[in-house]
C-alpha positions as CSV (number, residue, x, y, z in Angstrom):
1,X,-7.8,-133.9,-53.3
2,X,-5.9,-136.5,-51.1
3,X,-5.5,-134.2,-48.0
4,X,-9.0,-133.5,-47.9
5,X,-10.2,-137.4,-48.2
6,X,-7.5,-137.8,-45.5
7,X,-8.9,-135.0,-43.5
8,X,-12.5,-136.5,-44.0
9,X,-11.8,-139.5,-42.2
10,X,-8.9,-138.6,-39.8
11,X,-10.3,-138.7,-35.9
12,X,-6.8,-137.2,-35.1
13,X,-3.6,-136.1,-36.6
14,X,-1.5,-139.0,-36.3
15,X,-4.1,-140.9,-38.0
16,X,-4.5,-137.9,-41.1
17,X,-0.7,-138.6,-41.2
18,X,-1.1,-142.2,-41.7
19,X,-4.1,-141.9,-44.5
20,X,-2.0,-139.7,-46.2
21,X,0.9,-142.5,-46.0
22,X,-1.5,-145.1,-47.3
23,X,-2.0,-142.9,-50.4
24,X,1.7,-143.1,-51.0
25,X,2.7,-139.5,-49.2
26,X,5.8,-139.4,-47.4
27,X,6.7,-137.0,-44.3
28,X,9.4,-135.3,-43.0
29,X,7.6,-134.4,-39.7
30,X,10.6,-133.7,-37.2
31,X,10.6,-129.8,-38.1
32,X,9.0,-126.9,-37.6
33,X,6.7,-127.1,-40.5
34,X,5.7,-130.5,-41.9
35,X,6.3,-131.4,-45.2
36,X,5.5,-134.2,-47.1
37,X,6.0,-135.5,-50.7
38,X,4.9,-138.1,-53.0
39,X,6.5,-140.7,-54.9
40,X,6.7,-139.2,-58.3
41,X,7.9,-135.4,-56.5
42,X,11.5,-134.8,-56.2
43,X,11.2,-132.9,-53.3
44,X,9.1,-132.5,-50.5
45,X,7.0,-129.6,-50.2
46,X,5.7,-127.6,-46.7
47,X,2.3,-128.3,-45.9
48,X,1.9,-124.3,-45.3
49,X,2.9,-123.6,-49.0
50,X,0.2,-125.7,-50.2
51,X,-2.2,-122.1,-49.4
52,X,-4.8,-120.9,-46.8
53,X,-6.4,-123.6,-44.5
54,X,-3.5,-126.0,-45.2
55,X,-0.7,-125.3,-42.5
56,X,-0.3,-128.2,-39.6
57,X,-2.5,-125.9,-37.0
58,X,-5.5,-125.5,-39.7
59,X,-5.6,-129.3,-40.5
60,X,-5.9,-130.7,-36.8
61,X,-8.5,-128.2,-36.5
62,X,-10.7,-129.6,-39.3
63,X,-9.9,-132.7,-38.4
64,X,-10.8,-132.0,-35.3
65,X,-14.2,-129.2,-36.0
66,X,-16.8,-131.8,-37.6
67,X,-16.0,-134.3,-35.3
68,X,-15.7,-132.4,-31.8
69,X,-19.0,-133.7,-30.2
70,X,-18.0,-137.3,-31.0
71,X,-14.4,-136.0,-29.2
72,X,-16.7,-134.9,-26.3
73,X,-19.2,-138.0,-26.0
74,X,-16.0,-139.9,-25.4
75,X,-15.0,-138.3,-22.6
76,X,-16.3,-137.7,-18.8
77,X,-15.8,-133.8,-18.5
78,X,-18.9,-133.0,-17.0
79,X,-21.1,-129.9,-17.6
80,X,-21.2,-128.0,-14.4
81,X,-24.1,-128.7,-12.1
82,X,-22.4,-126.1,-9.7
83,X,-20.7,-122.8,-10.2
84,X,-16.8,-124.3,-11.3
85,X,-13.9,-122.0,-10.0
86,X,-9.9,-122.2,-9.8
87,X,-8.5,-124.6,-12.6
88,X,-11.9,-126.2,-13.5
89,X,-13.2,-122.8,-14.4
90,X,-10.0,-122.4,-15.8
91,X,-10.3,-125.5,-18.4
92,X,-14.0,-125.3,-19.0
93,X,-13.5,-122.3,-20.2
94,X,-10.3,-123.1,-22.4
95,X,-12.6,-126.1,-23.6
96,X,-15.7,-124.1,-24.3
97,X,-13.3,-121.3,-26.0
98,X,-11.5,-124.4,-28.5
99,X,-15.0,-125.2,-29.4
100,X,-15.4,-128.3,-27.4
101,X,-18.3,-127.4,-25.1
102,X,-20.5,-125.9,-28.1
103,X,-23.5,-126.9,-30.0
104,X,-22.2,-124.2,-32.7
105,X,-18.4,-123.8,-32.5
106,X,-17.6,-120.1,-33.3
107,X,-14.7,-119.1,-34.6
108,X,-11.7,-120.3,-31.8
109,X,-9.2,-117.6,-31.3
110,X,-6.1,-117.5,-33.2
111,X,-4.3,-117.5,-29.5
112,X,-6.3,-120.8,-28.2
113,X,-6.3,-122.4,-31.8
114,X,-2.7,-122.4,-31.7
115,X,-2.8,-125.3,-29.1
116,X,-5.5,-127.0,-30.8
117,X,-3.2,-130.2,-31.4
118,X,-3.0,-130.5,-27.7
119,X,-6.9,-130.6,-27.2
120,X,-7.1,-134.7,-26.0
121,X,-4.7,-133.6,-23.3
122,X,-6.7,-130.9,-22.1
123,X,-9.6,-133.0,-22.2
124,X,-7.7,-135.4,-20.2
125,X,-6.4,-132.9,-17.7
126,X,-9.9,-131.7,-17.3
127,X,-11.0,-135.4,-16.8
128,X,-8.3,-135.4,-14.4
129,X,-9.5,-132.4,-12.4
130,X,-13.0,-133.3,-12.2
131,X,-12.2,-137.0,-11.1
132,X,-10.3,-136.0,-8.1
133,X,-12.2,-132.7,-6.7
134,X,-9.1,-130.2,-7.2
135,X,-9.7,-126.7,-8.1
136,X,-6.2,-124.8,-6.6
137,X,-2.2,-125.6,-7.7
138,X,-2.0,-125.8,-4.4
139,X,-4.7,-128.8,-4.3
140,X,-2.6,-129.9,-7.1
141,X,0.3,-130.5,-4.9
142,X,-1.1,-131.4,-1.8
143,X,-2.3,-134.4,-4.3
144,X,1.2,-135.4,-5.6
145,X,2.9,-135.2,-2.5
146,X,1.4,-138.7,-1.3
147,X,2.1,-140.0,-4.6
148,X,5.6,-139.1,-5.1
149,X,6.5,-140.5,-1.4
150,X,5.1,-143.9,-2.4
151,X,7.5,-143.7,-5.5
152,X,10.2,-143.2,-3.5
153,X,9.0,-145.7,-1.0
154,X,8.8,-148.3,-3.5
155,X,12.3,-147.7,-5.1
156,X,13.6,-148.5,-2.3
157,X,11.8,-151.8,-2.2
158,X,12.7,-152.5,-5.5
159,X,16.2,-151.8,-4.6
160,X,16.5,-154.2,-2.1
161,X,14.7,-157.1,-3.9
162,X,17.2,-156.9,-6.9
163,X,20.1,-158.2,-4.6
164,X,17.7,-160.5,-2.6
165,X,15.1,-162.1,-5.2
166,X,16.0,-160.0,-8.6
167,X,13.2,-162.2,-10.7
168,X,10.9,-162.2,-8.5
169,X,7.2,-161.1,-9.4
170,X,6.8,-158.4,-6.7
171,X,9.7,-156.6,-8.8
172,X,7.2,-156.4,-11.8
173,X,4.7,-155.6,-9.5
174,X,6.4,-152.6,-8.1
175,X,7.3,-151.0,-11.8
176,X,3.9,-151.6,-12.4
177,X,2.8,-149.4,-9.7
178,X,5.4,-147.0,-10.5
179,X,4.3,-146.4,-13.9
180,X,0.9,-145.7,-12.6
181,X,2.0,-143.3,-10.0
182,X,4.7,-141.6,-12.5
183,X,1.7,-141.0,-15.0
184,X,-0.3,-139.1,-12.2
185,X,2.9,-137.0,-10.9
186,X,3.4,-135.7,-14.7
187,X,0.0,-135.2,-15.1
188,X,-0.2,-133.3,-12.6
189,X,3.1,-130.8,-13.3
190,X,2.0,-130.4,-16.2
191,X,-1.3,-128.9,-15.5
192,X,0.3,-127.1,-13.1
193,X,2.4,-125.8,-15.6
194,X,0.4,-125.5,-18.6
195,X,-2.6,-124.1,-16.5
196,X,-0.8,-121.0,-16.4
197,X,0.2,-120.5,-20.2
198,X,-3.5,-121.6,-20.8
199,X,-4.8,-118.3,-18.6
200,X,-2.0,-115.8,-20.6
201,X,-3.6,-117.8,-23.6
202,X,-7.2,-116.9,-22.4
203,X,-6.3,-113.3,-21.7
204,X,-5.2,-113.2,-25.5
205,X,-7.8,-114.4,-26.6
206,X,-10.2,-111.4,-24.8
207,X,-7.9,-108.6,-26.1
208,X,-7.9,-109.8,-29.9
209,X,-11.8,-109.9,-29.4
210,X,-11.7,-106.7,-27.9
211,X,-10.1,-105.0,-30.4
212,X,-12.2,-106.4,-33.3
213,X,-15.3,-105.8,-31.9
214,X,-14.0,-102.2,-31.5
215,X,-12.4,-101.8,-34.8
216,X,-15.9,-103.3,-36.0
217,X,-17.4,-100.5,-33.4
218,X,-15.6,-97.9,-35.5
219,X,-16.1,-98.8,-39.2
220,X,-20.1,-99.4,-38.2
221,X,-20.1,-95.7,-37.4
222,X,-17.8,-94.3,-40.5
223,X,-20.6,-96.6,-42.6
224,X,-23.5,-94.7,-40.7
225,X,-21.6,-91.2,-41.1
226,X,-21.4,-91.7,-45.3
């Protein structure tokens, strides 16, 4: 089946999306489910009604599954030589739970596989965390302040050499830098931000265990009692 040859040698899901293109699929991608349609359908069909395993959120994670310690040699998130606390504690263990950090992936929660398709972002906000010591939001902001009075800083240079010298090189020098330092700012909201729906995620994830390991509990007894 197409999907599953696109699947089998997709690193990521923009590039399953193109395979499937290159088999003469087309998408319609801006929507809340994904649909997609080939040349001799008439219409195009949700990826979710195609049945079990084939919705968006199952596909990026097999894409993602055979091919997660390749994901990991890649990067430079670090296995702890020291006890990790605040936010790197925090990610490790968002990483370890989306089956990242493990020889054997179990089974990732329905409540962290939902954000599967944002997994090379958490690995680069991990990265991110590791590279530059911070463990606190606080830390976090402590770090952009700097950075977002050199923005400002260098606006204002920019403003004054558009009336002065406005093709000079310094101006493509300056919005240079500013991409640079904009990248680190948003980087850094957004783990700020997303730090906190990953620990609500986290806690999820422990109460769904909870309860099937005591439903499981329960029906091991009834089985005992027959």
């Amino acid at each position: 089946m197409d999907i599953r040859d696109a699947i089998g040698v997709s690193f990521s899901w923009s590039q399953f999306v193109k395979e499937m293109e290159k088999r003469g699929y087309t998408w319609k991608l801006n929507r809340k489910y994904p649909a997609l349609k080939t040349p001799d359908m008439e219409r195009y069909v949700r990826l979710r009604s195609l049945g079990k395993g084939y919705g968006e959120a199952e596909i990026r994670e097999k894409i993602l599954r055979p091919k997660i310690q390749q994901v990991y040699g890649k990067t430079q998130v670090q296995f702890p030589k020291r006890k990790l606390t605040g936010l790197q504690k925090l990610y490790f263990s968002y990483l370890y739970r989306m089956g990242v950090l493990q020889q054997k992936p179990k089974r990732i929660s329905y409540a962290v596989r939902s954000d599967i398709r944002k997994l090379d972002l958490r690995i680069r906000q991990m990265e991110f965390l590791q590279k530059e010591g911070i463990n606190t939001r606080e830390e976090l902001a402590a770090y952009r302040k700097p950075l977002e009075e050199q923005v400002l800083s260098l606006m204002k240079e920019r403003r004054t050499l558009y009336r002065k010298e406005p093709g000079g090189m310094r101006i493509q020098e300056i919005n240079g830098e500013l991409k640079e330092l904009r990248k680190k700012i948003r980087l850094s909201q957004q783990i700020e931000i997303q730090s906190k729906e990953m620990e609500e995620r986290l806690k999820q994830a422990k109460e769904q265990e909870q309860i099937q390991e005591s439903s499981g509990k329960q029906r091991r007894e009834e089985e005992r009692k027959r």
